[in-house]
VMD Tcl script that builds the backbone (N, CA, C; Angstrom):
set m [mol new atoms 333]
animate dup $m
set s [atomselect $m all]
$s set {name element resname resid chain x y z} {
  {N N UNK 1 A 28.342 -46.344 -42.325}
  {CA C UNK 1 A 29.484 -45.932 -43.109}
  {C C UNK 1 A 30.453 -47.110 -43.293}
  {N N UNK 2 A 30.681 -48.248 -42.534}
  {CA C UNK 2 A 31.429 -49.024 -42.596}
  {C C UNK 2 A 31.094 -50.500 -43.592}
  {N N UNK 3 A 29.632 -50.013 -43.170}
  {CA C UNK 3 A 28.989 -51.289 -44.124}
  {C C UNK 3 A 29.489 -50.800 -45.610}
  {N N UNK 4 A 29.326 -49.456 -45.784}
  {CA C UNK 4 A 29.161 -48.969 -47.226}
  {C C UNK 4 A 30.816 -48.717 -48.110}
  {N N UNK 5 A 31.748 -48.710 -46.551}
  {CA C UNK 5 A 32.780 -48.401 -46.979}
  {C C UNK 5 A 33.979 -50.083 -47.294}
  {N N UNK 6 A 33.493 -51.242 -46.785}
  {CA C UNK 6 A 33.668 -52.524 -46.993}
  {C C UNK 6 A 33.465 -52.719 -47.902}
  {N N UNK 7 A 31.606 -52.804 -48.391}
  {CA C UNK 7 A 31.186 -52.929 -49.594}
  {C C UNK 7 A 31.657 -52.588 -50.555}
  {N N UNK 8 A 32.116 -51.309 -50.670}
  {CA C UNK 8 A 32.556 -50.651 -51.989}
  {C C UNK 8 A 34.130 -51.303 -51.962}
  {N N UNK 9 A 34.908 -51.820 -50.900}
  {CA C UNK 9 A 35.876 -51.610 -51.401}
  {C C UNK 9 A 36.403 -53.358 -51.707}
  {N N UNK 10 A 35.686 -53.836 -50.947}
  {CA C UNK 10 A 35.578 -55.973 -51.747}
  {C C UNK 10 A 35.262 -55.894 -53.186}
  {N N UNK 11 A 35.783 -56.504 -53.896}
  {CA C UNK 11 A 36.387 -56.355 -55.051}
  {C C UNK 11 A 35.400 -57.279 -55.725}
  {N N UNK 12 A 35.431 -58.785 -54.986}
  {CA C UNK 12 A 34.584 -60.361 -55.548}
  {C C UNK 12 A 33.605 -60.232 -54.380}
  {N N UNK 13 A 33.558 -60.098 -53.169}
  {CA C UNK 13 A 32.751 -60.522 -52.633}
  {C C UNK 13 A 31.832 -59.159 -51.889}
  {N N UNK 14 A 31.030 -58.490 -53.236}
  {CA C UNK 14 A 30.199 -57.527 -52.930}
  {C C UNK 14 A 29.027 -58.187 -52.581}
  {N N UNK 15 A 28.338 -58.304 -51.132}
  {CA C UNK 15 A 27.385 -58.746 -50.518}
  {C C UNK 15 A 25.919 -58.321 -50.536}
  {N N UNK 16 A 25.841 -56.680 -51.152}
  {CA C UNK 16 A 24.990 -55.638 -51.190}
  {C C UNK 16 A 25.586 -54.630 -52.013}
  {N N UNK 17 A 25.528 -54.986 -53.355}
  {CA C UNK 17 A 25.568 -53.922 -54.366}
  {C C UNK 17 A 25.504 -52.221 -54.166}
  {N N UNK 18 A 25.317 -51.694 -54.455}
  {CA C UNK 18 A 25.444 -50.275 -55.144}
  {C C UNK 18 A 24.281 -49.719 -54.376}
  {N N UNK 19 A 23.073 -49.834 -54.472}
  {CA C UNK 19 A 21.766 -49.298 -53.601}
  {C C UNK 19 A 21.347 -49.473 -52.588}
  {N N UNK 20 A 22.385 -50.606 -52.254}
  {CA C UNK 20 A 22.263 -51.304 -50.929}
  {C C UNK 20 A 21.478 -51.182 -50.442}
  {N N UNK 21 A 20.291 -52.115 -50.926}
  {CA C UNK 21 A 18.976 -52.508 -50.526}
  {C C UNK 21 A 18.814 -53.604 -49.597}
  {N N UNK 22 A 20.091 -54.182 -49.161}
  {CA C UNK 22 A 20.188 -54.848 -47.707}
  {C C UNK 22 A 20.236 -54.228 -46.529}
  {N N UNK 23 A 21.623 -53.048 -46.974}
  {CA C UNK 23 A 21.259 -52.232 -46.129}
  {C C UNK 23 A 20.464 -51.702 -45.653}
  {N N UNK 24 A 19.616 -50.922 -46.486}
  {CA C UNK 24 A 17.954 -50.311 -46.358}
  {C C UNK 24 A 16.979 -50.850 -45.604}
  {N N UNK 25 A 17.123 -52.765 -46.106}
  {CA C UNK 25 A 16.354 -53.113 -45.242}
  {C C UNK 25 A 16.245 -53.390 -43.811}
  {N N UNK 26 A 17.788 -53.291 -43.373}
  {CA C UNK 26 A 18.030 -53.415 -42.294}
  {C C UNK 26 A 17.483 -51.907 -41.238}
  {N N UNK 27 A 17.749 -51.052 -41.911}
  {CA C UNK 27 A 17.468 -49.662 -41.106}
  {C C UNK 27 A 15.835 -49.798 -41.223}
  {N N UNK 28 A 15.282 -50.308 -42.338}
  {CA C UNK 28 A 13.235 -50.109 -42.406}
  {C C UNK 28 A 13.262 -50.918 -41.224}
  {N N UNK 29 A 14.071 -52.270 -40.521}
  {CA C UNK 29 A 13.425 -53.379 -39.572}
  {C C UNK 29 A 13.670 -52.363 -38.333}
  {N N UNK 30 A 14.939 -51.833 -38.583}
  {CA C UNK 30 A 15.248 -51.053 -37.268}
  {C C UNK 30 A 14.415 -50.279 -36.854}
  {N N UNK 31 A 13.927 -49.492 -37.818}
  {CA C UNK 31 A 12.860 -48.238 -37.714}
  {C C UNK 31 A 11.561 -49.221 -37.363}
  {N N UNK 32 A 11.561 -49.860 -37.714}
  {CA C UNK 32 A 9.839 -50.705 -37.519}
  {C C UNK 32 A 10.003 -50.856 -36.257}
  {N N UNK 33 A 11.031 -51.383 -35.605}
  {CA C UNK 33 A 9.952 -52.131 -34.491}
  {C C UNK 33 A 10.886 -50.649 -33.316}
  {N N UNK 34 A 11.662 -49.492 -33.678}
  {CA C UNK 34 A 11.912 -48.343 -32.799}
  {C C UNK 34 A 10.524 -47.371 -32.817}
  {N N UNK 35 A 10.023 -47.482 -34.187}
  {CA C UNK 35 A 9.316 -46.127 -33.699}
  {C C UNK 35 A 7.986 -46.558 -32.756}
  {N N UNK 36 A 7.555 -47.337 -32.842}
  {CA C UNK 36 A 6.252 -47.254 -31.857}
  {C C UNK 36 A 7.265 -47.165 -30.025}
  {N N UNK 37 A 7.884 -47.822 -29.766}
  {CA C UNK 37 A 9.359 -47.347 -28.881}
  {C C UNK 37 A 8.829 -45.951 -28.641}
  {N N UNK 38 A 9.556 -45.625 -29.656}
  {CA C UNK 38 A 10.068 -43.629 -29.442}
  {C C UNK 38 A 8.464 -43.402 -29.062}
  {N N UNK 39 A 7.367 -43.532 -29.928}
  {CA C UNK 39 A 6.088 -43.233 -29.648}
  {C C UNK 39 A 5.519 -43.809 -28.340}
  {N N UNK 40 A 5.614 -44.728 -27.900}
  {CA C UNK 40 A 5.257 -44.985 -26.422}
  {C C UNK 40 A 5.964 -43.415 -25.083}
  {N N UNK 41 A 7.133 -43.471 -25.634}
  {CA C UNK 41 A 7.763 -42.956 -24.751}
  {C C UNK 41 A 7.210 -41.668 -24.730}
  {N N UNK 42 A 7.311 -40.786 -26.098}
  {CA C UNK 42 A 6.397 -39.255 -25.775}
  {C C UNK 42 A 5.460 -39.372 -25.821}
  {N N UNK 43 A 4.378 -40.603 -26.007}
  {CA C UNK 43 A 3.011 -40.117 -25.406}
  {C C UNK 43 A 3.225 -40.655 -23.417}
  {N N UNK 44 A 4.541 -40.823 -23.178}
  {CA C UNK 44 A 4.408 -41.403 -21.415}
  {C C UNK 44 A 4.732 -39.406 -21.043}
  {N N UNK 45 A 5.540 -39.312 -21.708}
  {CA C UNK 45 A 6.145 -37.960 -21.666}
  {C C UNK 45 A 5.371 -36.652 -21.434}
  {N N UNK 46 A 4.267 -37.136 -22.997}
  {CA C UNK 46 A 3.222 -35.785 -22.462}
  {C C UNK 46 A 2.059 -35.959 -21.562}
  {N N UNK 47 A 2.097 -37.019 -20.871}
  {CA C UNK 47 A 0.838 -37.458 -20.065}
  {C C UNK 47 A 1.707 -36.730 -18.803}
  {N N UNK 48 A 2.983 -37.281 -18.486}
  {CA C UNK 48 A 3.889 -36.353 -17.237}
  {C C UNK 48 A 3.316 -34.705 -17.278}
  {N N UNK 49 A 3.967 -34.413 -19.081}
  {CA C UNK 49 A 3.509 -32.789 -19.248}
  {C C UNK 49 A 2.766 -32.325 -18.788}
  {N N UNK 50 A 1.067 -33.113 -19.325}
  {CA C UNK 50 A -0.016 -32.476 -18.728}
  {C C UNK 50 A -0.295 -32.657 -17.120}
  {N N UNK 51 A 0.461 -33.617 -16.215}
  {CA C UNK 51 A 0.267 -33.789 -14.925}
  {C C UNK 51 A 0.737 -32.433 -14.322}
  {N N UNK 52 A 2.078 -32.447 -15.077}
  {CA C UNK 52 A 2.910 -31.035 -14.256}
  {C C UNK 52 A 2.409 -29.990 -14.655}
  {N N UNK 53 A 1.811 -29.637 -15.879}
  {CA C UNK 53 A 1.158 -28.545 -15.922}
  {C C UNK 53 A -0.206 -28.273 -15.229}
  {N N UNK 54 A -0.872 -29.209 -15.125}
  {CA C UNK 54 A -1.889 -29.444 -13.794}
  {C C UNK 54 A -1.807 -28.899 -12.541}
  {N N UNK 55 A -0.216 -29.498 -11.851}
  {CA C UNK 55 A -0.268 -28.987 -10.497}
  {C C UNK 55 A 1.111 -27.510 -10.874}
  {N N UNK 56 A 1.036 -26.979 -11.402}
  {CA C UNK 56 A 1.566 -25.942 -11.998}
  {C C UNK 56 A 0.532 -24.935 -11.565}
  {N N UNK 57 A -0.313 -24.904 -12.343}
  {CA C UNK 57 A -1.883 -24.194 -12.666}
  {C C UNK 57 A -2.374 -23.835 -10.989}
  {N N UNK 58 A -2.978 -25.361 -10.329}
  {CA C UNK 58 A -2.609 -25.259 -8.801}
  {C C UNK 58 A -1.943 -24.198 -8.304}
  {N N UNK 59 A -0.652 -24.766 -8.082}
  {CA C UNK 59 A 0.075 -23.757 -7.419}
  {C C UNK 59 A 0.253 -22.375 -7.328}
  {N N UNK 60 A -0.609 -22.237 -9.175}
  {CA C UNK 60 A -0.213 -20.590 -9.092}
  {C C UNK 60 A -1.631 -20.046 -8.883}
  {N N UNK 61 A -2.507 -20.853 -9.030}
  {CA C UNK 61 A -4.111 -20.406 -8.152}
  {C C UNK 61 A -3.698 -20.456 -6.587}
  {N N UNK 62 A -3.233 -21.207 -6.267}
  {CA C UNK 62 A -2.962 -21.033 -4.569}
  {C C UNK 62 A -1.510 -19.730 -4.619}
  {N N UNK 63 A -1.432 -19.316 -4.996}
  {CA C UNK 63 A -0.286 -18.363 -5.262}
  {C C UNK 63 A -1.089 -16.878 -5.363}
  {N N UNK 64 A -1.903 -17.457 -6.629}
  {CA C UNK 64 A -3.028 -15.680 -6.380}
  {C C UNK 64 A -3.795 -15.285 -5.141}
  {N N UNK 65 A -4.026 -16.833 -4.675}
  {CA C UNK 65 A -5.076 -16.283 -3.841}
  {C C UNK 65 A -4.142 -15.686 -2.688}
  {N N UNK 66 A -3.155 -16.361 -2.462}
  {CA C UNK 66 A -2.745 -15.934 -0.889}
  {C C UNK 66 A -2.074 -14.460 -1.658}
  {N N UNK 67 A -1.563 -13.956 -2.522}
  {CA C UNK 67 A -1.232 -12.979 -2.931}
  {C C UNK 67 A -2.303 -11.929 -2.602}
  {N N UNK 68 A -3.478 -12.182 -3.032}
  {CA C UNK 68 A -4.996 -11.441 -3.125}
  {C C UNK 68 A -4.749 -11.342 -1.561}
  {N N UNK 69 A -5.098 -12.370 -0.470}
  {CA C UNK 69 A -5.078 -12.230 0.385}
  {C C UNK 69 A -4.147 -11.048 1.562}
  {N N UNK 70 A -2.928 -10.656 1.011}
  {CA C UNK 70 A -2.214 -10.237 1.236}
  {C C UNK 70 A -2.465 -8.684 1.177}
  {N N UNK 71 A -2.664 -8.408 -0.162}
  {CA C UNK 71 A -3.237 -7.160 -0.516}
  {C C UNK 71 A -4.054 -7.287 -0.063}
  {N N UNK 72 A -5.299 -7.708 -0.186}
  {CA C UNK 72 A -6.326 -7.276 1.374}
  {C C UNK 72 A -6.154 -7.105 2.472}
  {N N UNK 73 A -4.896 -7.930 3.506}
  {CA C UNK 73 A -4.608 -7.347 4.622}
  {C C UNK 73 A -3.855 -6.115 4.611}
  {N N UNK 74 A -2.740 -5.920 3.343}
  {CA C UNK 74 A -2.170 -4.808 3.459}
  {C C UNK 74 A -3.075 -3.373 3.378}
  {N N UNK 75 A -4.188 -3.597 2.701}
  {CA C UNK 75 A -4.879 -2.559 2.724}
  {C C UNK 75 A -6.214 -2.166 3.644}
  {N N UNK 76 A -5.782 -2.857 4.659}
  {CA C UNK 76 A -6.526 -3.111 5.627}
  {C C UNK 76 A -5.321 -2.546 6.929}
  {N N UNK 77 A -4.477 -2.422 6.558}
  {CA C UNK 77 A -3.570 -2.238 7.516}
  {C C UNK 77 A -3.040 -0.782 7.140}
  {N N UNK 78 A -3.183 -0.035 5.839}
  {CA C UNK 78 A -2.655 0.551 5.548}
  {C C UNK 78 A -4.262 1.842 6.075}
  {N N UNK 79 A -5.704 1.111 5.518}
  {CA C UNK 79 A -6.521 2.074 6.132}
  {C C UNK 79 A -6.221 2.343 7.934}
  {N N UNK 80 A -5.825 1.558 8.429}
  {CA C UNK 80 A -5.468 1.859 10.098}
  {C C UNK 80 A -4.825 2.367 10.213}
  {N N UNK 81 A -3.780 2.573 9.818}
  {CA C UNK 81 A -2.343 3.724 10.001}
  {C C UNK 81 A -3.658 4.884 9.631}
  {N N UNK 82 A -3.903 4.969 7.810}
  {CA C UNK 82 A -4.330 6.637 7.652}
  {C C UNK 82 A -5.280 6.652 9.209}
  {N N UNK 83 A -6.029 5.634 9.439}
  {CA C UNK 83 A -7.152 6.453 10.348}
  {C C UNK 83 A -6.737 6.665 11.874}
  {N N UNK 84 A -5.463 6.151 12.494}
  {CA C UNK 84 A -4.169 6.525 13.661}
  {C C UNK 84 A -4.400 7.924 13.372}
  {N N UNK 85 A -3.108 8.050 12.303}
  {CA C UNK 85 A -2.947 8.993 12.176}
  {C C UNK 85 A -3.462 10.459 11.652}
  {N N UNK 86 A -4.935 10.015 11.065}
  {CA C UNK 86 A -6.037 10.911 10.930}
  {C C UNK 86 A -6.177 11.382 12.787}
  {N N UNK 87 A -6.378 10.597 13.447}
  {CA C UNK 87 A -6.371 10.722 14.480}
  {C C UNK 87 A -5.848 11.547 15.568}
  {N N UNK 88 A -4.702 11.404 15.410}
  {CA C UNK 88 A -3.570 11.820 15.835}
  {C C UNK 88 A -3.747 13.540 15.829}
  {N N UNK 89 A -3.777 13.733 13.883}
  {CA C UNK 89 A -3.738 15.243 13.355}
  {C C UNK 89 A -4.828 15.832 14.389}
  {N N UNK 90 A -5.811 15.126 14.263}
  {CA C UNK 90 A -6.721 15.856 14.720}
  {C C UNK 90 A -7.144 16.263 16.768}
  {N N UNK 91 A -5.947 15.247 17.272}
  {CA C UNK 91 A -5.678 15.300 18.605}
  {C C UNK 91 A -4.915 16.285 18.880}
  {N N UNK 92 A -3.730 16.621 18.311}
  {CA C UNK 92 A -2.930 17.882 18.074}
  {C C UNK 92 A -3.495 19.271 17.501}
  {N N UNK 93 A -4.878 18.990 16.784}
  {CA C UNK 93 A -5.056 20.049 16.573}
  {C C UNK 93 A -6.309 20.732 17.314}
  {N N UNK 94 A -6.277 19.499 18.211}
  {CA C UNK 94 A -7.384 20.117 19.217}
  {C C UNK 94 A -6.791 20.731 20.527}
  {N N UNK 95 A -5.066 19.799 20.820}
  {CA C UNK 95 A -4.642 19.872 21.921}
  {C C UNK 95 A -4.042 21.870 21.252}
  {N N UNK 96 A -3.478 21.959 20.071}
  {CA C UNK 96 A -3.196 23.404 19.703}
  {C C UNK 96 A -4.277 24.255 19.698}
  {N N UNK 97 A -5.439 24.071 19.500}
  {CA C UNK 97 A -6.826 24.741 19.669}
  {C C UNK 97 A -6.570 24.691 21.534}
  {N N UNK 98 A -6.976 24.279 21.740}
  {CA C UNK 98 A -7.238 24.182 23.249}
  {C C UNK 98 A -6.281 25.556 24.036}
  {N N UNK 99 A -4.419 25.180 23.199}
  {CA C UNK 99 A -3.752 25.674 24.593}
  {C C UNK 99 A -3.716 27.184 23.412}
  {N N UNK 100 A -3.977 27.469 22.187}
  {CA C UNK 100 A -4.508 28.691 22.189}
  {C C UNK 100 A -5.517 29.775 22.945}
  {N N UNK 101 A -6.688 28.939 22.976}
  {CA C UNK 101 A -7.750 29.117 23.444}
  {C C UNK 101 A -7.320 29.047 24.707}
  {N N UNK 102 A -6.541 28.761 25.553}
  {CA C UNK 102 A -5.937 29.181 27.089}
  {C C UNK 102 A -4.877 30.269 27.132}
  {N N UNK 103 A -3.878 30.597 26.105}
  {CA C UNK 103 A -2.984 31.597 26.039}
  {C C UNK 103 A -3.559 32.962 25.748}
  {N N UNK 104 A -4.789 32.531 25.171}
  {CA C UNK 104 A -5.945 33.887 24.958}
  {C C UNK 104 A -6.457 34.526 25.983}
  {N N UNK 105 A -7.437 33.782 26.735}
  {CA C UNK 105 A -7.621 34.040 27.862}
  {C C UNK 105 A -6.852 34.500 28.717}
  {N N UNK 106 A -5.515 34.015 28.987}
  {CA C UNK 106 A -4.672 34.404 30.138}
  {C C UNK 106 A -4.019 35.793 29.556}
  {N N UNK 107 A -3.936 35.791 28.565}
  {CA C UNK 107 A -3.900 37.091 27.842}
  {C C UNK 107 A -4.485 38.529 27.608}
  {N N UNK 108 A -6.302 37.801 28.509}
  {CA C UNK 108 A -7.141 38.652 28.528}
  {C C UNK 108 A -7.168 39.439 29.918}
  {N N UNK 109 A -6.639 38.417 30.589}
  {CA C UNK 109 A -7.042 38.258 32.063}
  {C C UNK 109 A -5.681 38.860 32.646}
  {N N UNK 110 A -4.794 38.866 32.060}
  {CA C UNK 110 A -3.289 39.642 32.503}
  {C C UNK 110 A -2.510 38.745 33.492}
  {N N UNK 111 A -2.865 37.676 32.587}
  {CA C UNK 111 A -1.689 36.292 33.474}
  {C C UNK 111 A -0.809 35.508 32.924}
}
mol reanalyze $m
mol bondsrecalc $m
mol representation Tube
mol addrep $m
């Protein structure tokens, strides 16, 4: 803006006319030797990308598995409780069988 706003306003000593094709050329040199620059840099960029998405991937395979793992012990832990306490029902309902089966008798027997 300053180049353009000088230019226009020097009266005799316009350096770069109207299309300012000095100018221009100055931004094509700039751009020439920036963009392979900028281009080095995002191809350094997506080589990082694909590293981190690499051990990303990793992590969340070691993430399923111990997850998987988990749910297998939980349901491994959860069949032991039902089969306790399958247990259990069926200890109580032998120990209630039983002291029936004795309140009967003594019932029979007049004791």
């Amino acid at each position: 803006m300053v180049w353009v706003g000088i230019n226009m306003i020097a009266y005799f000593l316009r350096w770069d006319p109207f299309p300012f094709i000095l100018l221009n050329l100055l931004f094509s040199i700039q751009s020439a030797y920036a963009a392979p620059i900028i281009m080095m840099a995002h191809n350094r960029q997506s080589a990082r990308d694909r590293v981190q998405a690499h051990e990303d991937y990793k992590t969340n395979l070691d993430a399923k598995k111990e997850i998987e793992e988990i749910q297998t012990e939980l349901s491994r832990v959860e069949t032991d409780k039902i089969d306790k306490i399958l247990a259990l029902l069926e200890e109580t309902r032998s120990n209630k069988d039983h002291s029936k089966n004795n309140n009967e008798t003594r019932h029979k027997f007049g004791m």
